[in-house]
N, CA and C atoms as a LAMMPS dump frame, in Angstrom:
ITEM: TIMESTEP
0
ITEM: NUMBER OF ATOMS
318
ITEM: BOX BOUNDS ff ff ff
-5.0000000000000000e+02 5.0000000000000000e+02
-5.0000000000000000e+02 5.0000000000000000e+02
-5.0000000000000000e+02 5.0000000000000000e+02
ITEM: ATOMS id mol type element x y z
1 1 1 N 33.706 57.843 26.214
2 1 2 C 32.894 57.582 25.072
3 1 3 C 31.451 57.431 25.537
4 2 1 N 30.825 58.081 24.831
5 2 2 C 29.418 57.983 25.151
6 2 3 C 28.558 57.043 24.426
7 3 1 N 27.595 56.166 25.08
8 3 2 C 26.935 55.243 24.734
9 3 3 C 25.893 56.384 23.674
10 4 1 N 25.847 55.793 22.112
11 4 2 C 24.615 56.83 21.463
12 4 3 C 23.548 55.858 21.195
13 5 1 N 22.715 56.946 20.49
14 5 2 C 21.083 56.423 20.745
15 5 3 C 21.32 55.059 19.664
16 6 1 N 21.386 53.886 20.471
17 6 2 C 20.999 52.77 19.808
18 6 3 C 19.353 52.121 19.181
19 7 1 N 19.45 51.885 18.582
20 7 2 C 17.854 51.176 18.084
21 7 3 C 17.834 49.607 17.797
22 8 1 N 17.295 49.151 18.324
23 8 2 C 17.522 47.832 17.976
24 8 3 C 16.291 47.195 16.891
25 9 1 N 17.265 46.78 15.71
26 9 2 C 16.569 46.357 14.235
27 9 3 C 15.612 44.515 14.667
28 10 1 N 14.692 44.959 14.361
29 10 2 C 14.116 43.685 14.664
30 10 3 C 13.059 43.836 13.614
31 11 1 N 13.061 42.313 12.777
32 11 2 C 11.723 42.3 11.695
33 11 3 C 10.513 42.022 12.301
34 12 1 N 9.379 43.101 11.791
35 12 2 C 8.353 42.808 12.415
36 12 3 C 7.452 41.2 12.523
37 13 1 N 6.725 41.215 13.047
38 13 2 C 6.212 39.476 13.318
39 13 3 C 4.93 39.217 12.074
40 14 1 N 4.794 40.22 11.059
41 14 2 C 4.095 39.665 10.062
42 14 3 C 5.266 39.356 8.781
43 15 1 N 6.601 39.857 8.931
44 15 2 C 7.361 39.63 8.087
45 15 3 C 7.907 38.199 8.877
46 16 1 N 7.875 38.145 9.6
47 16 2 C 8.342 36.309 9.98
48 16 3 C 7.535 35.444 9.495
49 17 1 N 6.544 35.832 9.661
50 17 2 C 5.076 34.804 9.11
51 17 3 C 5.176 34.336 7.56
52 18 1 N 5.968 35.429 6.799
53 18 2 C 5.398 35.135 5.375
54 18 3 C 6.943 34.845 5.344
55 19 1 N 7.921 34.496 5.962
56 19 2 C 9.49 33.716 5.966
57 19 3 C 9.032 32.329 6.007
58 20 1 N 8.203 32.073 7.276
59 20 2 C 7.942 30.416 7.751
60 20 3 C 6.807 29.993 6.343
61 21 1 N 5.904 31.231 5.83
62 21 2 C 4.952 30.289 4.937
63 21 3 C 5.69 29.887 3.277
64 22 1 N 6.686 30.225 3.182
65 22 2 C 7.37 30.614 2.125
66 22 3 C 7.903 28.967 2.095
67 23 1 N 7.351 28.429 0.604
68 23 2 C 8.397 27.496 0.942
69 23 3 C 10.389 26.812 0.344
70 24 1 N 10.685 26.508 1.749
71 24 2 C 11.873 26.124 2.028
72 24 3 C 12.58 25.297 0.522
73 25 1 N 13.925 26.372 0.057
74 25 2 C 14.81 25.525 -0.647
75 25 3 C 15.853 24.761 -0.243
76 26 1 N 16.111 23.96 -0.596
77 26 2 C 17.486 23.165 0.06
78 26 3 C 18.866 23.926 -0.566
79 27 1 N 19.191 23.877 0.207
80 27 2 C 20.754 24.508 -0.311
81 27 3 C 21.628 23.678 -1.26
82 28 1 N 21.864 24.807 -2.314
83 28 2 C 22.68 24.17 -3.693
84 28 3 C 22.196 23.519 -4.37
85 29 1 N 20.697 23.768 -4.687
86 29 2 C 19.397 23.412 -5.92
87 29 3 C 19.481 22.135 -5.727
88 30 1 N 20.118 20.966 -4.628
89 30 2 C 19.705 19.725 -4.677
90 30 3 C 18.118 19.341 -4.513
91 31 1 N 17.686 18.363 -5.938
92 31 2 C 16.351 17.93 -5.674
93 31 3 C 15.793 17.773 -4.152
94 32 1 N 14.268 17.883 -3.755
95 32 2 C 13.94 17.701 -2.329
96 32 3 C 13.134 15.925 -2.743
97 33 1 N 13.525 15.295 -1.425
98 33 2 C 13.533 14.198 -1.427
99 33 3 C 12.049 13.621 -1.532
100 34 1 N 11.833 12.544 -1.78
101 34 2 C 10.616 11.633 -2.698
102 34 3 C 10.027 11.573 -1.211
103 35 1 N 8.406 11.544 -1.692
104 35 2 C 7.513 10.925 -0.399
105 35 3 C 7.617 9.282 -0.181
106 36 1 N 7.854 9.214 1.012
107 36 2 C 7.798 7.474 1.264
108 36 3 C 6.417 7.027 0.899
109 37 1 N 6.903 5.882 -0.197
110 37 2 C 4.947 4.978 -0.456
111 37 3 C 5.178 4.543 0.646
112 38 1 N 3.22 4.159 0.363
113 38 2 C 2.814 3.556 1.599
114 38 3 C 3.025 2.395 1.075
115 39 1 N 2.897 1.808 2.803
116 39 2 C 3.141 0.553 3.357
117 39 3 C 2.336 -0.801 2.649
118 40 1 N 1.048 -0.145 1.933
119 40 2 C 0.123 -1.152 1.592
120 40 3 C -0.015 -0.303 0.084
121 41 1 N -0.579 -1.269 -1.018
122 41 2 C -1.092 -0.573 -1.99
123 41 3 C -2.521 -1.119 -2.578
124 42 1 N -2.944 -2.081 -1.29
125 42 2 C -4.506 -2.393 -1.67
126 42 3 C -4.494 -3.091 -2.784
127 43 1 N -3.862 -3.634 -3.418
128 43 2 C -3.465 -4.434 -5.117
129 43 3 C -3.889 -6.09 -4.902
130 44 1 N -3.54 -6.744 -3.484
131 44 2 C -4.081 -7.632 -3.486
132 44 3 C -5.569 -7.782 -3.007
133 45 1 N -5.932 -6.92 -2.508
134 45 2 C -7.297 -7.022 -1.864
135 45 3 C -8.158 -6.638 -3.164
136 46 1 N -7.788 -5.499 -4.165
137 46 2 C -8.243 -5.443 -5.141
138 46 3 C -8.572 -6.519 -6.091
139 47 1 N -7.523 -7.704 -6.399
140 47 2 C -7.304 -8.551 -7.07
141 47 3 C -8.375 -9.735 -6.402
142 48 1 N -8.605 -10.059 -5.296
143 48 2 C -9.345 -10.801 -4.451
144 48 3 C -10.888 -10.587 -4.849
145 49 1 N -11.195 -9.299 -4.669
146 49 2 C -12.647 -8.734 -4.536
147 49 3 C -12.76 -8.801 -6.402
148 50 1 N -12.077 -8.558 -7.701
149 50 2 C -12.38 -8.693 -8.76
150 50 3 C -12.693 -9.782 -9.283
151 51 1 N -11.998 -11.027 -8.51
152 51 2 C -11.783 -12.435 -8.96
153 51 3 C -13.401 -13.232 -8.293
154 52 1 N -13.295 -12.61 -7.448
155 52 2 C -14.79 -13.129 -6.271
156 52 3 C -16.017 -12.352 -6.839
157 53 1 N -16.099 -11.355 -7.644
158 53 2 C -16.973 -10.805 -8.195
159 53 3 C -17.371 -11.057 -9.317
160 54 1 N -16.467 -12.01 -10.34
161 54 2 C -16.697 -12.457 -11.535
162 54 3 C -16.57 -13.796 -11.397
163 55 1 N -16.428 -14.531 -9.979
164 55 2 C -16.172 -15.818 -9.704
165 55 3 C -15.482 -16.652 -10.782
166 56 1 N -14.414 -15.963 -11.159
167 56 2 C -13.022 -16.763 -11.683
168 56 3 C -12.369 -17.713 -11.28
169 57 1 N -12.293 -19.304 -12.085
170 57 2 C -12.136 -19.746 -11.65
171 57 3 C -10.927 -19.874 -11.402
172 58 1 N -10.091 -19.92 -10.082
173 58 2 C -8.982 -20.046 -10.069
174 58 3 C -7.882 -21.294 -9.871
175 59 1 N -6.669 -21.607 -10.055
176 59 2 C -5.977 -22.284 -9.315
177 59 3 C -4.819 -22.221 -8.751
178 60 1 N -4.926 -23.056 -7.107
179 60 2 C -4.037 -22.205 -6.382
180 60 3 C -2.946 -23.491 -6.273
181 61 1 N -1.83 -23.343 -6.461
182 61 2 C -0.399 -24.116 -5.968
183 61 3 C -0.066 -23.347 -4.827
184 62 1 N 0.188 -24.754 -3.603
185 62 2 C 0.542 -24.642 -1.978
186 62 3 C 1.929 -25.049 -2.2
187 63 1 N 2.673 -24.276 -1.431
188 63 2 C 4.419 -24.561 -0.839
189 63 3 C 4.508 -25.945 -1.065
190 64 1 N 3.317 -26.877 -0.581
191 64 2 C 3.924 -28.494 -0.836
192 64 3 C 4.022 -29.127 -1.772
193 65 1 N 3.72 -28.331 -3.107
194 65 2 C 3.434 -28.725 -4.343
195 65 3 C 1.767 -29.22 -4.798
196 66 1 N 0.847 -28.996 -3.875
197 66 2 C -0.701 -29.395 -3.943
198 66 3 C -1.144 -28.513 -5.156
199 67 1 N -2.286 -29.198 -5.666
200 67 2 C -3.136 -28.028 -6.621
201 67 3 C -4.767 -28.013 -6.254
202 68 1 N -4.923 -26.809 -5.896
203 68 2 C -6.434 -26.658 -5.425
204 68 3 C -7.498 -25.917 -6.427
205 69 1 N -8.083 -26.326 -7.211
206 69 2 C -9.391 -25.507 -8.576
207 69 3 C -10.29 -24.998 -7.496
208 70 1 N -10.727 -24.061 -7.957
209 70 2 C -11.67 -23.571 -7.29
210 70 3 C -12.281 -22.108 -7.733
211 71 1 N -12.933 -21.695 -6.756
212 71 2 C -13.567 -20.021 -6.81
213 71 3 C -13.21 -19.309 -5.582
214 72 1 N -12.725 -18.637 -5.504
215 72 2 C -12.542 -17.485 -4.595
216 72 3 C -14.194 -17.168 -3.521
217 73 1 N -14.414 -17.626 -2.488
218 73 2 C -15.304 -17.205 -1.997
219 73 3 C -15.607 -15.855 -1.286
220 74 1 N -14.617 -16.18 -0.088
221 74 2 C -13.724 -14.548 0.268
222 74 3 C -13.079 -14.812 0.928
223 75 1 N -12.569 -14.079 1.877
224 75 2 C -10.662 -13.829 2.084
225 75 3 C -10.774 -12.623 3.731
226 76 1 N -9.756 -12.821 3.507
227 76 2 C -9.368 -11.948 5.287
228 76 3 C -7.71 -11.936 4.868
229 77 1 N -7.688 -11.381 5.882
230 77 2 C -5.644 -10.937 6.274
231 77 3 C -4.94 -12.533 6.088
232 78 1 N -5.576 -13.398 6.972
233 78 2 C -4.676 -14.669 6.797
234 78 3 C -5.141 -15.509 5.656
235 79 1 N -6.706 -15.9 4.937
236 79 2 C -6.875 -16.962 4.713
237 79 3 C -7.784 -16.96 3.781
238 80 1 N -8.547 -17.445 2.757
239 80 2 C -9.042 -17.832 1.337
240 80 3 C -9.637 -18.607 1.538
241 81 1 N -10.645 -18.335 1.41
242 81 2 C -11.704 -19.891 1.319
243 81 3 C -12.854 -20.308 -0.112
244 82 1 N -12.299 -21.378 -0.485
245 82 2 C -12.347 -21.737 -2.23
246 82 3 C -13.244 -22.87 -2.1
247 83 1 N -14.548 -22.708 -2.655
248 83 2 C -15.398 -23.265 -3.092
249 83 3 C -14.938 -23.91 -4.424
250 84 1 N -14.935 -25.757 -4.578
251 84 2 C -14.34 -26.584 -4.944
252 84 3 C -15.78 -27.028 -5.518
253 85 1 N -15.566 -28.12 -6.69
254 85 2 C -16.813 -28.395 -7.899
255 85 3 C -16.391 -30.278 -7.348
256 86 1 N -17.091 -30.247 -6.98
257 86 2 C -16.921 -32.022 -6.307
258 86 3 C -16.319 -32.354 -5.501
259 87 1 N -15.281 -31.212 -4.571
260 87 2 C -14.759 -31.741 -3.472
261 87 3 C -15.666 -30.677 -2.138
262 88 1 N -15.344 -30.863 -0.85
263 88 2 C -15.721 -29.62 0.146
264 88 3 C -14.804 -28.521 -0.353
265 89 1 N -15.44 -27.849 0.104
266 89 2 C -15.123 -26.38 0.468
267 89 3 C -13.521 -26.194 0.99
268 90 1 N -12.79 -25.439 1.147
269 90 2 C -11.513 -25.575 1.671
270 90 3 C -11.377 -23.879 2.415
271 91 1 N -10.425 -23.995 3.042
272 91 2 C -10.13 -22.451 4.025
273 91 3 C -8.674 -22.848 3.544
274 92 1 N -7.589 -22.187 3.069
275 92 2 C -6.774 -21.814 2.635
276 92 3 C -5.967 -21.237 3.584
277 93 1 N -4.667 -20.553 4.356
278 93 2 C -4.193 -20.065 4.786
279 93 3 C -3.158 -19.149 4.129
280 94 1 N -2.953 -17.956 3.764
281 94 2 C -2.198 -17.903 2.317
282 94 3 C -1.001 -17.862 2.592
283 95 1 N -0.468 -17.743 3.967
284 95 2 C 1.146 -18.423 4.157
285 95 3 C 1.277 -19.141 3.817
286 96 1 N 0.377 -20.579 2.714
287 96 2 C 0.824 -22.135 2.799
288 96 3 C 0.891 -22.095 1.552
289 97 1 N 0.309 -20.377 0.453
290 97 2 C 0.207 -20.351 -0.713
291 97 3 C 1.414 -19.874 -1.514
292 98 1 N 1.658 -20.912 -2.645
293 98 2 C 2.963 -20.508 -3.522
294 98 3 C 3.021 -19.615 -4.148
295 99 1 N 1.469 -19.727 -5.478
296 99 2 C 1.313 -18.88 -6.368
297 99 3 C -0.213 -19.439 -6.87
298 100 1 N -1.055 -18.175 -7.373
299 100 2 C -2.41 -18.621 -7.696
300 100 3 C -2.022 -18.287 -8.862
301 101 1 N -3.188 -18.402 -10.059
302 101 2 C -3.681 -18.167 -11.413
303 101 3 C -4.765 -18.056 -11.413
304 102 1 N -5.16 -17.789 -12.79
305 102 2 C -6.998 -17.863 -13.368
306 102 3 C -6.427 -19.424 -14.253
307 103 1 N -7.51 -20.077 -13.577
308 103 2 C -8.086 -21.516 -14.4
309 103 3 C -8.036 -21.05 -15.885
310 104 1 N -7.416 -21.461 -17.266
311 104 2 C -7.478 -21.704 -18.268
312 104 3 C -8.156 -22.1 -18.699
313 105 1 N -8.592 -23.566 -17.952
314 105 2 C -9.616 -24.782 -18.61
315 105 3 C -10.684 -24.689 -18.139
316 106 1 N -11.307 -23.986 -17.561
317 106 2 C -12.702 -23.476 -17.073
318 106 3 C -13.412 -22.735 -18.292
């Protein structure tokens, strides 16, 4: 038996190009999966910088049951520091914080 003229089929390398740019279905029309949110959504830093800009007065309840009135002066990653109407000044740590509000009675 004689070996005959073989050719070997190969797709050219601009038809690969427009395979890889093409985009990819998942097999058996299952939806393609959700982007992971991010890690942060900037919501409290937002909330910080609105409250300190209209100097709202706020009040903050600490884990120990304390209540602190005050104004939002400004803030960092750990800590709050609230300008108080007859007492000093205070630095806050907000691990020690339960839950704030906007002052009502202001």
């Amino acid at each position: 038996m004689e070996p005959g003229n073989r050719k070997l089929i190969r797709p050219s390398l601009s038809e690969m190009k427009e395979k890889t740019d093409a985009p990819r279905k998942s097999a058996g029309g299952a939806p393609q999966k959700r982007a992971i949110p991010p890690d942060q959504t900037n919501a409290e830093n937002f909330y910080y910088v609105k409250q300190m800009q209209a100097k709202t007065p706020m009040v903050i309840t600490l884990k120990d049951g304390e209540i602190v009135k005050g104004v939002i002066e400004w803030y960092d990653r750990s800590c709050l520091k609230v300008n108080r109407i007859g007492d000093p000044n205070i630095l806050l740590y907000k691990s020690n914080i339960k839950y704030l509000y906007k002052d009502e009675e202001a």
